[in-house]
Backbone bond lengths (Angstrom), bond angles and torsions (degrees), N, CA, C in turn:
res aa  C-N    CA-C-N  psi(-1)  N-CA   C-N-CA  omega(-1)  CA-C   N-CA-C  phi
1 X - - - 1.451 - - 1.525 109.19 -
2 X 1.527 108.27 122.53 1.884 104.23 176.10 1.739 98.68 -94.33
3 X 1.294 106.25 160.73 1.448 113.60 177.09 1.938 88.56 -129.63
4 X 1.617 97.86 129.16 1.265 125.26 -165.40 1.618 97.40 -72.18
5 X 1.109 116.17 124.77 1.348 134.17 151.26 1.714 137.76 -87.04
6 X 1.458 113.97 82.86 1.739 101.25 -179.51 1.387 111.89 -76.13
7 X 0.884 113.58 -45.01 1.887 127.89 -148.26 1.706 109.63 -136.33
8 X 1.059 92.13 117.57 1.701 93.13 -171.25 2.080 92.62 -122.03
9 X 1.658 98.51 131.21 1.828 98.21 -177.70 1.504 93.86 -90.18
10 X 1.496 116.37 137.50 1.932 110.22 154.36 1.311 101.02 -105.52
11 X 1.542 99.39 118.78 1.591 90.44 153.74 1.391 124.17 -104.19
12 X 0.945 109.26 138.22 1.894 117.42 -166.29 1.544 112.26 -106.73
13 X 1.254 155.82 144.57 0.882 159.18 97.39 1.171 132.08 -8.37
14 X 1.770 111.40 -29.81 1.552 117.57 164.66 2.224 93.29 81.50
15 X 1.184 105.15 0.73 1.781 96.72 167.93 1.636 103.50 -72.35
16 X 1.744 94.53 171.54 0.917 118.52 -175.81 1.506 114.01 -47.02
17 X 1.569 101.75 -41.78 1.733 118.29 179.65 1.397 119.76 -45.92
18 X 1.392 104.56 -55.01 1.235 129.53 -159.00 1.702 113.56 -39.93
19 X 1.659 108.04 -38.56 1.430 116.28 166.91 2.065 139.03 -39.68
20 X 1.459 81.19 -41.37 1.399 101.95 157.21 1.271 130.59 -74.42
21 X 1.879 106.52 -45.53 1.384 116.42 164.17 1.478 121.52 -32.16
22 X 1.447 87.55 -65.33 1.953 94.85 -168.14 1.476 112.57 -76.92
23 X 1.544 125.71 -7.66 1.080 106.06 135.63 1.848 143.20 -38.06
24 X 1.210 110.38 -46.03 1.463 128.91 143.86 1.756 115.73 -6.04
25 X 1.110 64.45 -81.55 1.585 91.67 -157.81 1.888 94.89 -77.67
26 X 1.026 132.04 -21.78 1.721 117.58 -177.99 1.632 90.68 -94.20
27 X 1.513 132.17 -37.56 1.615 100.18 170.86 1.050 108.28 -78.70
28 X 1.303 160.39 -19.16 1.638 137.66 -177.53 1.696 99.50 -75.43
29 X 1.484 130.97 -23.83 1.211 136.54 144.67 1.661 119.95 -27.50
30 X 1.226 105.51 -60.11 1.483 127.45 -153.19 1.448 84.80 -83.29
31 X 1.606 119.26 -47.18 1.586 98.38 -173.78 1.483 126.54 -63.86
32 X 1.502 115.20 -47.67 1.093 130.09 164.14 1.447 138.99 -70.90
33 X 1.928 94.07 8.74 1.664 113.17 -179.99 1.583 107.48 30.67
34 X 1.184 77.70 64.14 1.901 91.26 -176.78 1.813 108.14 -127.12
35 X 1.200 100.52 139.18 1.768 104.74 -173.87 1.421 107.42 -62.24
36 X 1.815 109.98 161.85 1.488 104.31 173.27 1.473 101.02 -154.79
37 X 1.578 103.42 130.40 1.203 126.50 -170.82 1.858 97.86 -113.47
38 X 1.665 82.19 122.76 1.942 108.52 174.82 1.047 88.88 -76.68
39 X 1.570 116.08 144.54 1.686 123.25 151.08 1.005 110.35 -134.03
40 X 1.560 140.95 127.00 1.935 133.31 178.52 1.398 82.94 -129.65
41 X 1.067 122.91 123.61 1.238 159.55 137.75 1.665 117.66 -65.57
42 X 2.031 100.50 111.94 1.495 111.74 -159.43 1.566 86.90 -108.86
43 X 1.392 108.72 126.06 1.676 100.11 -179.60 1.766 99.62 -95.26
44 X 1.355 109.02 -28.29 1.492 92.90 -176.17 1.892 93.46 -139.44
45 X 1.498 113.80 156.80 1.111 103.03 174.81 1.500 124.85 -57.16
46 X 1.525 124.51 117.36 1.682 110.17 -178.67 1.487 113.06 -83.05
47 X 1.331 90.54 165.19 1.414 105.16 169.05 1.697 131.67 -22.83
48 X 0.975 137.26 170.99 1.820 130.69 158.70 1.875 78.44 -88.93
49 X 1.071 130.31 -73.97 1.401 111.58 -165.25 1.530 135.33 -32.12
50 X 1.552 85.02 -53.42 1.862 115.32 174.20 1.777 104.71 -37.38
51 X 1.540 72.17 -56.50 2.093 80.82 -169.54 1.654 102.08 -81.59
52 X 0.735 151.85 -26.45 1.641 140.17 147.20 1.374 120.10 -29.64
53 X 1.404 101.19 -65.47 1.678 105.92 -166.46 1.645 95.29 -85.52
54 X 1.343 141.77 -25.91 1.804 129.15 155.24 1.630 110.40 -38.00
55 X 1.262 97.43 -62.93 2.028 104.54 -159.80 1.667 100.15 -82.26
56 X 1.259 122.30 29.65 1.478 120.99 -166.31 1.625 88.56 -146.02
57 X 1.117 130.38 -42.35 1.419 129.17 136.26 1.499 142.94 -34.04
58 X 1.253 108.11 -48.15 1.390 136.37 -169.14 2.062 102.91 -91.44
59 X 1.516 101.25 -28.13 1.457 94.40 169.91 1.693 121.97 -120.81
60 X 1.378 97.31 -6.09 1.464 104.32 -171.10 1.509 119.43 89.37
61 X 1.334 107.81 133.33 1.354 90.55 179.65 1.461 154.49 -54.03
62 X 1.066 106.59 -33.67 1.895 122.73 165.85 1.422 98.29 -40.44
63 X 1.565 113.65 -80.05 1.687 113.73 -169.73 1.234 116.11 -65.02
64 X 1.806 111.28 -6.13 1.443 102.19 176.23 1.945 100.56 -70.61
65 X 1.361 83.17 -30.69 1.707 94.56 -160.21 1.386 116.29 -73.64
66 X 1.385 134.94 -22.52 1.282 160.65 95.35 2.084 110.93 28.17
67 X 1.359 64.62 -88.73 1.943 90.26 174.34 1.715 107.57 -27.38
68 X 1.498 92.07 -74.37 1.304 123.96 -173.38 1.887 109.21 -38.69
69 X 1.446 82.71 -54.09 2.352 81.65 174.27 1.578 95.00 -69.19
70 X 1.297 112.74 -50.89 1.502 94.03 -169.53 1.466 119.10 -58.06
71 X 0.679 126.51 -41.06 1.359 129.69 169.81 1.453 122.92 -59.32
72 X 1.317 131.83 -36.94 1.102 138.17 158.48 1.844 105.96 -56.81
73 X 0.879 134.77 -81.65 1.271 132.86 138.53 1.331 114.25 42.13
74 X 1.699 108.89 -105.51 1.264 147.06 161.54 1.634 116.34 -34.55
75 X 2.002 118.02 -34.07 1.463 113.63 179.23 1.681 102.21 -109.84
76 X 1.660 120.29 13.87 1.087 111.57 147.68 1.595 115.46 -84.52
77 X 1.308 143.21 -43.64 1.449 159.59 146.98 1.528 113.06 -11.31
78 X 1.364 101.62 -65.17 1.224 104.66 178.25 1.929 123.67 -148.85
79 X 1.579 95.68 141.09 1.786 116.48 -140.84 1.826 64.46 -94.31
80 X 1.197 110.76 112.47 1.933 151.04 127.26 1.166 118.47 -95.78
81 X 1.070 93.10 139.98 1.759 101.07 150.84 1.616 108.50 -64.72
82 X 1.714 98.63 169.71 1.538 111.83 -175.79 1.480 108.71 -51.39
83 X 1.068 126.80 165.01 1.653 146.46 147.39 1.519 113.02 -56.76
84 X 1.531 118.13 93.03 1.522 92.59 167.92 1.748 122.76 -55.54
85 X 1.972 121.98 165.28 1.028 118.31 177.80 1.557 118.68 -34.31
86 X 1.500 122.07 -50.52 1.190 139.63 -163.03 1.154 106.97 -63.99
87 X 1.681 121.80 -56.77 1.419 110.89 171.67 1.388 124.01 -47.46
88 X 1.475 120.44 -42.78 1.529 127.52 -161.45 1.527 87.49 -71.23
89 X 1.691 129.09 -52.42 1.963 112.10 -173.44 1.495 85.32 -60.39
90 X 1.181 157.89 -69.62 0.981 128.49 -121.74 1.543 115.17 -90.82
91 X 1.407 109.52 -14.11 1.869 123.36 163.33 1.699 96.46 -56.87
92 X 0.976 114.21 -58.12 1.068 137.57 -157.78 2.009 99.96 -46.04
93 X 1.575 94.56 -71.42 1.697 120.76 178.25 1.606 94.55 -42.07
94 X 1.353 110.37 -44.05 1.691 104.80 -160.85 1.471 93.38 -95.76
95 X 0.993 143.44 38.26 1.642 139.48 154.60 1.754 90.14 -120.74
96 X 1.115 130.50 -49.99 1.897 101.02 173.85 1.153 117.74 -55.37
97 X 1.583 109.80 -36.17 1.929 111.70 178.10 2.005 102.53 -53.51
98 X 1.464 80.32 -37.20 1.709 57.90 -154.92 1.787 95.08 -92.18
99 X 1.315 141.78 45.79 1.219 158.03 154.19 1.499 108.52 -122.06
100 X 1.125 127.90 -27.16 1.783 112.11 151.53 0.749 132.06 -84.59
101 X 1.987 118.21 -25.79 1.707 122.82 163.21 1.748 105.08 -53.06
102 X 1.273 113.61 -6.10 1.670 106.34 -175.12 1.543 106.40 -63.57
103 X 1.637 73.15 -39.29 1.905 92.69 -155.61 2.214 89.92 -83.19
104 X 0.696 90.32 -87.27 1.788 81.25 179.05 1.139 114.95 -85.30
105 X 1.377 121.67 105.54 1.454 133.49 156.22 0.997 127.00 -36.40
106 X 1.701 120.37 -49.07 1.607 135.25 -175.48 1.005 93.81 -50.66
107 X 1.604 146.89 -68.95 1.168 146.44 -136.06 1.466 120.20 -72.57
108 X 1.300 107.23 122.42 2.020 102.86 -161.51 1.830 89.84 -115.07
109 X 1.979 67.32 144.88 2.085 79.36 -160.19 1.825 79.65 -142.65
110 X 1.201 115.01 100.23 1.535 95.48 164.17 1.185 126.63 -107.51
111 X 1.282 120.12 174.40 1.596 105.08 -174.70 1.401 152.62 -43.81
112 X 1.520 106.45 -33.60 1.293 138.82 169.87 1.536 108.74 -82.92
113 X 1.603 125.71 2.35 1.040 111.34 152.00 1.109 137.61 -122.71
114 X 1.225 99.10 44.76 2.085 123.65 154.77 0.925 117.34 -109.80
115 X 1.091 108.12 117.63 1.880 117.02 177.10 1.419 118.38 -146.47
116 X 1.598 111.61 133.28 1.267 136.36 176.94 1.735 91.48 -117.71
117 X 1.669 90.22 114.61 1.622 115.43 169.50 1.317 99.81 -119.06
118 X 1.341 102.92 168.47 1.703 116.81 160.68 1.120 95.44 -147.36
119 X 1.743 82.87 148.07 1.970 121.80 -173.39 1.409 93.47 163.28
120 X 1.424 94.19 -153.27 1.608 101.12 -171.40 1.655 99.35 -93.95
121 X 1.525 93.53 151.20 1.181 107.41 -156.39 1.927 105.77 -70.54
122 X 1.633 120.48 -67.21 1.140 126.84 138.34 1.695 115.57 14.05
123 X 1.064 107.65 -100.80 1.453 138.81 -166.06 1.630 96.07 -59.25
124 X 1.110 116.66 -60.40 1.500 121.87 159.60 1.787 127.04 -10.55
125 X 1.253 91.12 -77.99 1.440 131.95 167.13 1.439 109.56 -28.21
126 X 1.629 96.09 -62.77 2.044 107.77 -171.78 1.212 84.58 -64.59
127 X 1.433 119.34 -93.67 1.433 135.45 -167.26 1.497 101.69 -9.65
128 X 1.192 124.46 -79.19 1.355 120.72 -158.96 1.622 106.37 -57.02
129 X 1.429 126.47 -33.17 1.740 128.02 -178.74 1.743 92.87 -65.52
130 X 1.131 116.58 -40.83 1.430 109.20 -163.68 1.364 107.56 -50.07
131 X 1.824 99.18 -60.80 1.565 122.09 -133.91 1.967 80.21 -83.02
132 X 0.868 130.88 -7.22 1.573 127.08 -159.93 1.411 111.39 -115.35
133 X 1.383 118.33 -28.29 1.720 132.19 115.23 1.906 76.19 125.41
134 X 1.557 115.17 38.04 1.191 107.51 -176.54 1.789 111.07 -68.38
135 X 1.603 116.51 -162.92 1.594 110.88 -163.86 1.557 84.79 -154.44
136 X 0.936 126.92 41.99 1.673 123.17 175.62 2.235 104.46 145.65
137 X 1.181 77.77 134.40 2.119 87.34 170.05 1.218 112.10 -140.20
138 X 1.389 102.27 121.94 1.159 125.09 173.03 1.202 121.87 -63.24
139 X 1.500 141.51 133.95 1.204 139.03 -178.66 1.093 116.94 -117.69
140 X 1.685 152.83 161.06 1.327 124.21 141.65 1.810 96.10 -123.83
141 X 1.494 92.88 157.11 1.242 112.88 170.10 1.032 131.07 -112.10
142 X 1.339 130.31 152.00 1.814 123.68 162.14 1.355 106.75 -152.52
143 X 1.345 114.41 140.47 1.251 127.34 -176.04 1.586 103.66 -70.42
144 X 1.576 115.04 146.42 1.541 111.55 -173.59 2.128 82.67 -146.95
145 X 1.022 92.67 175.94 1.339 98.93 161.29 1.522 142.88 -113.07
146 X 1.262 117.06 159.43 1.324 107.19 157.05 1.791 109.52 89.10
147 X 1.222 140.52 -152.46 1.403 123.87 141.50 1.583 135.43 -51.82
148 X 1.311 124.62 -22.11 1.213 93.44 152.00 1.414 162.28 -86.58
149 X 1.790 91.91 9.43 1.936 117.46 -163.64 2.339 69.83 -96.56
150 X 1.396 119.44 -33.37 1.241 97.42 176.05 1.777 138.65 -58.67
151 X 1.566 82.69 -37.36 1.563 99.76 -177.75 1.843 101.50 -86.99
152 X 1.280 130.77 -16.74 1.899 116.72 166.41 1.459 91.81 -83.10
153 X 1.271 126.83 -41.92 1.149 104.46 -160.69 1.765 98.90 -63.82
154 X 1.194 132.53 -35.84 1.828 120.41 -160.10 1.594 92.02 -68.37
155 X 1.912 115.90 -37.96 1.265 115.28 176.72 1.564 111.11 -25.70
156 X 1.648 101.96 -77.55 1.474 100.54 172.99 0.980 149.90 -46.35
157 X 1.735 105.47 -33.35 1.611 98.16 176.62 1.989 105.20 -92.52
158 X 1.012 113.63 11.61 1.771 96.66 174.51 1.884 97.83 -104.63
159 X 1.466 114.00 3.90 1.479 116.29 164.57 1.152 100.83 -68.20
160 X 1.423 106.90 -71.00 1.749 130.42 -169.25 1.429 98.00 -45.38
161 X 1.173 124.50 -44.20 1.904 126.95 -158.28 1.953 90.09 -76.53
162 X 0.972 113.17 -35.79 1.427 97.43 -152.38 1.552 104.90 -116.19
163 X 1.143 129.77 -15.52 1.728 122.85 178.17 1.361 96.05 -88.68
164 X 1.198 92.00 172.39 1.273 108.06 -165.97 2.258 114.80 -120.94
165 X 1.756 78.03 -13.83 1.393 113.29 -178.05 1.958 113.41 -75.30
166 X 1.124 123.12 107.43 1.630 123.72 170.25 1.753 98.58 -21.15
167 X 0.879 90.73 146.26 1.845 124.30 171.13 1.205 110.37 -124.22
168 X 1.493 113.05 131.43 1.209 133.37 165.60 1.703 127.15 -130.57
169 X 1.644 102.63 117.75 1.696 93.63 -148.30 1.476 76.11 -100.89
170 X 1.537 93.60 157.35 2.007 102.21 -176.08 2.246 85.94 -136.73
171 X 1.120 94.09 116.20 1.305 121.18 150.93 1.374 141.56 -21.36
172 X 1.271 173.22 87.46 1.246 132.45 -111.94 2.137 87.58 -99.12
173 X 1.250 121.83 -155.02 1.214 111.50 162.88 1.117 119.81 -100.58
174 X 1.563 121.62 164.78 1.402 114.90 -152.87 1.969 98.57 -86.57
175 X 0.910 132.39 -23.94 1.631 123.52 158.26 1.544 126.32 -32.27
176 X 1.919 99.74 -38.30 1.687 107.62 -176.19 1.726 111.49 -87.31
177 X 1.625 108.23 -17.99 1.843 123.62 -157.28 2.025 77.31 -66.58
């Protein structure tokens, strides 16, 4: 018996890991030619540093470095105001989409389904699988220490406690453990 997959949520952390992670999650996409909606969840506004060295992580440096002319570029052209945090993860989310759509075509990622919210992270998480009418969320994990392997770990279990949606925890790779 297969159980149908449309819409699969990733939520990312935006770590270094996470690159491998969402690999994960865009082929079980690709198999089931099923959509996939990024979600990073900002609990407090970060740093300009914080968010540098995340989205420079999360894409590697070249395309981080990439970004960076283009973007310079684009805010000589035209006089905006700044980028809030949210926009820049979510430019960000949609330049790996569109560097893994290289690699799998099947996999449908559209614009409106990357999103960097803030709230609680948890609650976040469900909400967005619900309201987006996904059928599985991808997670990744990594062991850390001390209080903060305490505070991902409650992350996880008030996911697990409260969706209603399959979980799928992805590992980080064994080079980063």
């Amino acid at each position: 018996m297969s159980v149908p997959i449309h819409r699969i949520l990733f939520a990312t952390d935006l770590s270094s890991k996470a690159r491998s992670m969402f690999r994960y999650a865009a082929t079980i996409a690709a198999h089931h030619c099923a959509g996939l909606v990024i979600l990073h969840v900002l609990q407090e506004a970060p740093k300009k540093e914080t968010l540098t060295l995340m989205i420079s992580n999360l894409l590697g440096e070249e395309r981080w470095k990439q970004l960076r002319e283009q973007d310079a570029q684009a805010a000589r052209s035209v006089l905006i105001g700044k980028k809030t945090e949210a926009d820049k993860i979510r430019s960000a989310a949609g330049a790996l989409c569109t560097f893994m759509q290289e690699r799998h075509p099947e996999v449908r990622i559209l614009e409106d389904d990357i999103l960097a919210v803030q709230g609680p992270v948890a609650e976040t998480i469900v909400r967005t699988a619900k309201d987006s009418g996904c059928d599985l969320i991808v997670m990744g994990y990594h062991r850390r220490s001390g209080l903060a392997d305490a505070v991902a770990g409650s992350t996880l279990k008030a996911v697990l406690r409260f969706t209603r949606t399959p979980v799928l925890l992805v590992p980080p790779p064994e080079d980063a453990a």
